[in-house]
KOLLUMBA-414612 format. One record per residue (C-alpha): x, y, z; residue number from 1. Coordinates in steps of 0.5 Angstrom, whole numbers, plus 2048, in hexadecimal, padded with zeros to 3 digits. Example, Ala and Ser with C-alpha at 12.3 -4.5 7.8 and 13.67 -1.06 7.14 Angstrom:
BEGIN
<<819, 7F7, 810>, 1>;
<<81B, 7FE, 80E>, 2>;
***
This chain:
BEGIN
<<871, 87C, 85D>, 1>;
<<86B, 87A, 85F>, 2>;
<<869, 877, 866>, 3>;
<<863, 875, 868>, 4>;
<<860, 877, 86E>, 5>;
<<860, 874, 875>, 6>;
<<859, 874, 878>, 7>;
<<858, 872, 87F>, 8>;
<<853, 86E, 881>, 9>;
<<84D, 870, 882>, 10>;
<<84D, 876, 87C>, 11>;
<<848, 877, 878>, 12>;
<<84B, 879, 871>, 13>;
<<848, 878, 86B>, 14>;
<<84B, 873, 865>, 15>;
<<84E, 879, 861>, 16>;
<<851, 87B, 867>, 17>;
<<854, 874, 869>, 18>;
<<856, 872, 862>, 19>;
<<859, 876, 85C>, 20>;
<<855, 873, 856>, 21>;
<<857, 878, 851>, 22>;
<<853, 87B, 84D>, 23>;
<<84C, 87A, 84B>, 24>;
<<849, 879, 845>, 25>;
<<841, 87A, 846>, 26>;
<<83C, 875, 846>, 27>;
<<837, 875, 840>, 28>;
<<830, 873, 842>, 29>;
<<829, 871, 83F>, 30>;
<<826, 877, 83D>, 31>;
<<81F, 878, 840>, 32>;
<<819, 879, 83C>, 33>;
<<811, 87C, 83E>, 34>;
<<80C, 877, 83F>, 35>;
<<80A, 87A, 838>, 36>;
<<80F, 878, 834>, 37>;
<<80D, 871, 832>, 38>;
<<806, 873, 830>, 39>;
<<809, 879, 82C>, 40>;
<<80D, 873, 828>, 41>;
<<807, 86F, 827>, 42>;
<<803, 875, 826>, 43>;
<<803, 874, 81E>, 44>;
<<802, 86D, 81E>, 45>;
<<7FC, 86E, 823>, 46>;
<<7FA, 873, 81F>, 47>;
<<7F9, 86F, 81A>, 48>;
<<7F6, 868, 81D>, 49>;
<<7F1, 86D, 81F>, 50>;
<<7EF, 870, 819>, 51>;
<<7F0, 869, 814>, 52>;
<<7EE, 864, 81A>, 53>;
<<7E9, 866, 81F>, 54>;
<<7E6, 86C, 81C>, 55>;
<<7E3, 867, 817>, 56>;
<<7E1, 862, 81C>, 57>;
<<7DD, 867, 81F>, 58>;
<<7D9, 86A, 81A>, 59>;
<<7D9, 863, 817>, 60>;
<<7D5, 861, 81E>, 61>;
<<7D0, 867, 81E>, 62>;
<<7CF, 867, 816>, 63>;
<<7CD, 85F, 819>, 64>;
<<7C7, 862, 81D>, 65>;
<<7C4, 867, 817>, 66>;
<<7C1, 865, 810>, 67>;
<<7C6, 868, 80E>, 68>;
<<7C4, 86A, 807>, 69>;
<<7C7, 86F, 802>, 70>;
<<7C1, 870, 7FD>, 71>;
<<7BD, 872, 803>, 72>;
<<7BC, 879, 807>, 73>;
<<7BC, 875, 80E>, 74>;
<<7C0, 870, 811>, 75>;
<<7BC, 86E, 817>, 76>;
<<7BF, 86A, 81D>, 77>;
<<7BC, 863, 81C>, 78>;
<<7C0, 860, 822>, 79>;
<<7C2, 859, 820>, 80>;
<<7BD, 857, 81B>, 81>;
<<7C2, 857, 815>, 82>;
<<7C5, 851, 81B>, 83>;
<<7BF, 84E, 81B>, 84>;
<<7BD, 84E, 814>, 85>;
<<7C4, 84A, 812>, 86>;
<<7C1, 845, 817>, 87>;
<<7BA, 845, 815>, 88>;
<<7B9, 83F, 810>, 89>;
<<7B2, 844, 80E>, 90>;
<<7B6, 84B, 80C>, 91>;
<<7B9, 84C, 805>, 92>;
<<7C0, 84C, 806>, 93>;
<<7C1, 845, 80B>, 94>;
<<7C1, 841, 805>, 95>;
<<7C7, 845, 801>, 96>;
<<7CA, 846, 807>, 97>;
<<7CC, 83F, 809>, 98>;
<<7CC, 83C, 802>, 99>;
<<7D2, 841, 802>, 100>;
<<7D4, 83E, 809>, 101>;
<<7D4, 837, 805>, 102>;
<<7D8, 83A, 7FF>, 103>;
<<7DD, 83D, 804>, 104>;
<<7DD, 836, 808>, 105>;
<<7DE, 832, 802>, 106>;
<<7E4, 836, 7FF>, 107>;
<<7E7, 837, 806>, 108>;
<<7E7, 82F, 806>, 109>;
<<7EA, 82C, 800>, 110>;
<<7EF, 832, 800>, 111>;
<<7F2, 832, 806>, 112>;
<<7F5, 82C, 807>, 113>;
<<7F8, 82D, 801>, 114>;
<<7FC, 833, 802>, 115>;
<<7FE, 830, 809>, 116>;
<<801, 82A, 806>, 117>;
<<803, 82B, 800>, 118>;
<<807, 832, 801>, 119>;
<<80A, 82E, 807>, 120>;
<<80D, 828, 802>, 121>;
<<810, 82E, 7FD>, 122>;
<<812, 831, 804>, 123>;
<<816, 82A, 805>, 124>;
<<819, 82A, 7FE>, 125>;
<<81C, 831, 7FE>, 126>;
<<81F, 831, 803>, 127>;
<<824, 82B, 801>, 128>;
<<82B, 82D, 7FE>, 129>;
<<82A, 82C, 7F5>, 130>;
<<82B, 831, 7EF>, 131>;
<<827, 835, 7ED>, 132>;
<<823, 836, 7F4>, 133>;
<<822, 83D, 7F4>, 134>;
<<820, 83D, 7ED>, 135>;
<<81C, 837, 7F1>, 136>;
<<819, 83C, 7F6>, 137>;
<<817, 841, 7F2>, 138>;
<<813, 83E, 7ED>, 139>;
<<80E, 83B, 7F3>, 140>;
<<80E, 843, 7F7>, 141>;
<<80D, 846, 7EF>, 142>;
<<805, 844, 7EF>, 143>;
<<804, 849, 7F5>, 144>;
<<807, 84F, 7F3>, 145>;
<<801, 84F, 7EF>, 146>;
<<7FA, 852, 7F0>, 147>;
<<7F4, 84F, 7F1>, 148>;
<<7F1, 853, 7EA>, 149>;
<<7F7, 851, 7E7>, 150>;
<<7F7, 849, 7E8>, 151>;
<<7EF, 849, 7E8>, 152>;
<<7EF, 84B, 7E1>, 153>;
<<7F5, 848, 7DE>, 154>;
<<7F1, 841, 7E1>, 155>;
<<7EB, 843, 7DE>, 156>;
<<7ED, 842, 7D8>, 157>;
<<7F1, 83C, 7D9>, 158>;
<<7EC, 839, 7DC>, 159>;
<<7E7, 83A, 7D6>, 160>;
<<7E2, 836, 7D4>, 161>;
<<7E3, 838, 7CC>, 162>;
<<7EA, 83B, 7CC>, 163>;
<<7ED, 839, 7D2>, 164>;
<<7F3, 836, 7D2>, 165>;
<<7F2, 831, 7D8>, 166>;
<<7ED, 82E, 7D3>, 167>;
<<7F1, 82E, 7CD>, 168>;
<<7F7, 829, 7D0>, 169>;
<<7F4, 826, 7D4>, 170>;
<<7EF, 824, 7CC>, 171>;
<<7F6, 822, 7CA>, 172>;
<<7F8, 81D, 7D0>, 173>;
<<7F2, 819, 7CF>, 174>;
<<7EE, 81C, 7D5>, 175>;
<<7E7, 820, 7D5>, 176>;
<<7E8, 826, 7D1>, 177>;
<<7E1, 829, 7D3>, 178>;
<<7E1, 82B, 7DA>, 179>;
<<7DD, 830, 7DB>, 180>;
<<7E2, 832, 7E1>, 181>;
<<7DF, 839, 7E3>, 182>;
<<7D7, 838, 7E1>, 183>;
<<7D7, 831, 7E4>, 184>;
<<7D8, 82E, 7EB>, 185>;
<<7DC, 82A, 7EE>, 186>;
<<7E0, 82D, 7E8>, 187>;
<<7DF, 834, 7EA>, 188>;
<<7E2, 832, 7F1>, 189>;
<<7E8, 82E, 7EF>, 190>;
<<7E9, 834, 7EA>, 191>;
<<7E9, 839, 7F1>, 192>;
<<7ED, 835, 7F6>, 193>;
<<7F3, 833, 7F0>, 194>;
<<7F3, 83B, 7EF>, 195>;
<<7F4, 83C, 7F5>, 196>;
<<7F9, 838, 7F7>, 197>;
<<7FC, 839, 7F2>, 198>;
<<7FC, 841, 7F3>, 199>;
<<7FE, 840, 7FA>, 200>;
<<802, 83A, 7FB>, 201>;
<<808, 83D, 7FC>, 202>;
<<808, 842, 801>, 203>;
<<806, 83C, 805>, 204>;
<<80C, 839, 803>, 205>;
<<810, 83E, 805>, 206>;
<<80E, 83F, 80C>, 207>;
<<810, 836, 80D>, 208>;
<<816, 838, 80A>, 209>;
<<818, 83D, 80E>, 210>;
<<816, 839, 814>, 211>;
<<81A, 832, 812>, 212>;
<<820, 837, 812>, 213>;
<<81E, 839, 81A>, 214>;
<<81E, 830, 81C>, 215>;
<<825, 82F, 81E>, 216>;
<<82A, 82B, 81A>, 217>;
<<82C, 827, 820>, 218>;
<<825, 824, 821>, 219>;
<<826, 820, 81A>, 220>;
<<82C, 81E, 81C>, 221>;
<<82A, 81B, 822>, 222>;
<<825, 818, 81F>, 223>;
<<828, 815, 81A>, 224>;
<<82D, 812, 81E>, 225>;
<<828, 80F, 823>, 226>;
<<826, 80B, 81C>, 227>;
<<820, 80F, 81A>, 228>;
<<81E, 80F, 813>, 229>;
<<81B, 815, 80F>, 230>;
<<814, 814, 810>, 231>;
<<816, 814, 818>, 232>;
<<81A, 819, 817>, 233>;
<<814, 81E, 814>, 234>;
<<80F, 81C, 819>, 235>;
<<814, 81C, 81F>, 236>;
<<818, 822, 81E>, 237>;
<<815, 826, 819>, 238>;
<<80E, 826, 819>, 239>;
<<80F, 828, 821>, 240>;
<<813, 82D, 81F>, 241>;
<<80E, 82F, 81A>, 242>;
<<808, 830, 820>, 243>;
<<808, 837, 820>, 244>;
<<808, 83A, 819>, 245>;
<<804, 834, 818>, 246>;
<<7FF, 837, 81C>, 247>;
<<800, 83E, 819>, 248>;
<<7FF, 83B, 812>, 249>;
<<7F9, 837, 812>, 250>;
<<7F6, 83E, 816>, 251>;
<<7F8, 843, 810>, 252>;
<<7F6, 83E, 80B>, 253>;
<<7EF, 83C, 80E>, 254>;
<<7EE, 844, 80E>, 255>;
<<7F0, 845, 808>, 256>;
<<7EC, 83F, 804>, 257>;
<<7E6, 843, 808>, 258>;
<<7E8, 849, 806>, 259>;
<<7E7, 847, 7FE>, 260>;
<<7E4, 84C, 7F9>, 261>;
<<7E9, 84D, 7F4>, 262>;
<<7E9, 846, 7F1>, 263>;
<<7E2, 845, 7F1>, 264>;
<<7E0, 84C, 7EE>, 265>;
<<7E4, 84C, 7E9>, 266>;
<<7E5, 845, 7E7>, 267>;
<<7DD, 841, 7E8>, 268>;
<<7DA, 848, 7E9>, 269>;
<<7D6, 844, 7F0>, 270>;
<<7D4, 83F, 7EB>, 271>;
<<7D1, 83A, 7E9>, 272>;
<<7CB, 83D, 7EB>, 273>;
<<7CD, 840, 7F3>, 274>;
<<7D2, 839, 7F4>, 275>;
<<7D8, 83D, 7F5>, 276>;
<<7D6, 844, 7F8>, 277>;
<<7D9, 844, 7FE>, 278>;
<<7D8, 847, 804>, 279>;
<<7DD, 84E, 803>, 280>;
<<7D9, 84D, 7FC>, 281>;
<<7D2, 84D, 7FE>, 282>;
<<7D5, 853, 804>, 283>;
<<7D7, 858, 7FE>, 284>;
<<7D1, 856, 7FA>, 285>;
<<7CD, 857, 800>, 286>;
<<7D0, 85E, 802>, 287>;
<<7D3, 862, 7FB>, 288>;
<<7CD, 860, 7F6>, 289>;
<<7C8, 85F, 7F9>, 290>;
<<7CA, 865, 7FF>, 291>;
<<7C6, 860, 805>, 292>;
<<7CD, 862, 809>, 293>;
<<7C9, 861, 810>, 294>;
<<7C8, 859, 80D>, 295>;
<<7D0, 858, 80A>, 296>;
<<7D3, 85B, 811>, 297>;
<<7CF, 855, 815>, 298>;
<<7D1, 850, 810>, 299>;
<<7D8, 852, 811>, 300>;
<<7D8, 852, 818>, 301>;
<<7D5, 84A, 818>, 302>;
<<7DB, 849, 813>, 303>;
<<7E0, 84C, 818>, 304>;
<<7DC, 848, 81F>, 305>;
<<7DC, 842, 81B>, 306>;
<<7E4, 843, 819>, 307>;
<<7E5, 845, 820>, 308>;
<<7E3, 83F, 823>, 309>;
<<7E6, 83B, 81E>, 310>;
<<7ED, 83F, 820>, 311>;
<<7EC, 83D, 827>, 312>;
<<7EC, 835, 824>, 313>;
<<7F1, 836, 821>, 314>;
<<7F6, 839, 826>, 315>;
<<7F3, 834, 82A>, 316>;
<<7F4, 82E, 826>, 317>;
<<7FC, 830, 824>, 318>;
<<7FD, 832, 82C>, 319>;
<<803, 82F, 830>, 320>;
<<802, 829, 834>, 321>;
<<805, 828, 83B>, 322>;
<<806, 820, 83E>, 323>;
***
């Protein structure tokens, strides 16, 4: 028989002596790790990022100050004339430069606010309840799975001025049958932007979608007993619900649309004439055929300024307002 024992006032005596609490499971506490331990985690990725990312930024920038030319035994330092020159109306490169600048704006312009509101509008029609939604899911991400030579290529001969099916049916629907959509502007322009959106529509749309998903079920509910009718309830719930992501698409699609090169080499060639070479174009022209890589490496670096700055506009403009 146990009995506790009696302390008299005053006595020091610890917990386990006053009280018998029986056995003790021992306690299991956080491991401690070095300072190190976190870095030699993100030590491949750091890797890597430096590798892939900065290094090039860097040599990049250094190619930038040199004329930096393959086909020469030297590659002098030149400072920021290969900067100058892209804003020199009298030097050789200033007019092809920003006629690709043009070209980039003009597709930039007509192609992203098609693939910010129509993914968004096929976003809104998948996530309603109807047969076949999965099936009609996958038939507007499949077109993205595709490669760039893949869908340019199969486009080229659609759009055929002599073959092209496009021409065919559109003879057979009463409509002009002689466009010359890959020789001719605006044609050219209208065949690069509908290609594109085609192509790309549905990684957009996949991206709204998962985001309708997140918009609580309840602020509907609530708007729809408050009275508020469909329209209403899109633009007080969900394009508020929306603001994030849509800041984040219309950041990745205007990037992209100034990041085109595959459609317009493969499709127009640049043509007609220089109408459709864009800057990432004139870029990969001016560096890898005709080797002036100092020249190609200042025109990314305007390209990327320029996109830079429109980021912080954009960010800008999608930020979240108090009051």
């Amino acid at each position: 028989m146990r009995t506790t024992p009696v302390v008299a006032p005053g006595d020091a005596v610890s917990t386990a002596d006053a009280v018998d609490r029986g056995p003790r499971t021992p306690r299991r506490g956080v491991a401690k790790h070095g300072k190190a331990t976190p870095w030699l985690f993100l030590s491949p990725y750091l890797l890597l990022f430096g590798a892939f990312v900065i290094l090039p930024i860097v040599l990049g920038g250094w190619i930038s100050l040199h004329r930096w030319d393959y086909t020469l035994p030297g590659r002098p330092f030149v400072g920021l004339d290969n900067y100058q020159a892209l804003f020199d109306p009298g030097s050789t490169i200033y007019q092809t430069f920003w006629s690709s600048m043009r070209a980039t704006g003009i597709f930039t312009v007509a192609s992203v606010p098609l693939l910010l509101v129509l993914p968004l509008l096929v976003a809104l029609v998948m996530n309603q309840r109807f047969p076949g939604r999965n099936l009609f899911r996958a038939v507007y991400f499949a077109p993205y799975v595709l490669g760039v030579a893949v869908v340019a290529v199969v486009w080229r001969y659609l759009l055929d001025a002599n073959i092209g099916l496009i021409n065919y049916y559109a003879g057979l629907l009463g409509l002009p049958d002689g466009t010359a959509w890959t020789t001719s502007t605006p044609a050219a322009w209208v065949a690069l932007v509908g290609v594109t959106v085609w192509w790309t529509l549905g990684y957009n749309s996949v991206i709204y979608l998962a985001a309708l998903q997140d918009i609580p079920r309840e602020l509907y509910e609530a708007a729809r007993v408050d009275g508020a009718s469909a329209w209403q309830q899109f633009v007080n719930v969900t394009l508020p619900g929306l603001r994030p992501v849509l800041a984040f698409v219309t950041m990745i699609t205007i990037i992209a649309s100034a990041n085109m090169f595959g459609q317009s080499y493969l499709i127009t060639q640049g043509g007609p004439g220089r109408e459709t070479r864009t800057a990432i174009y004139q870029i990969a022209e001016t560096g890898l055929r005709n080797f002036q890589m100092g020249s190609a490496a200042a025109m990314s670096y305007v390209l990327t300024l320029a996109l830079m700055v429109l980021s912080v506009g954009i960010f800008w403009l999608f930020r979240e307002r108090k009051g």
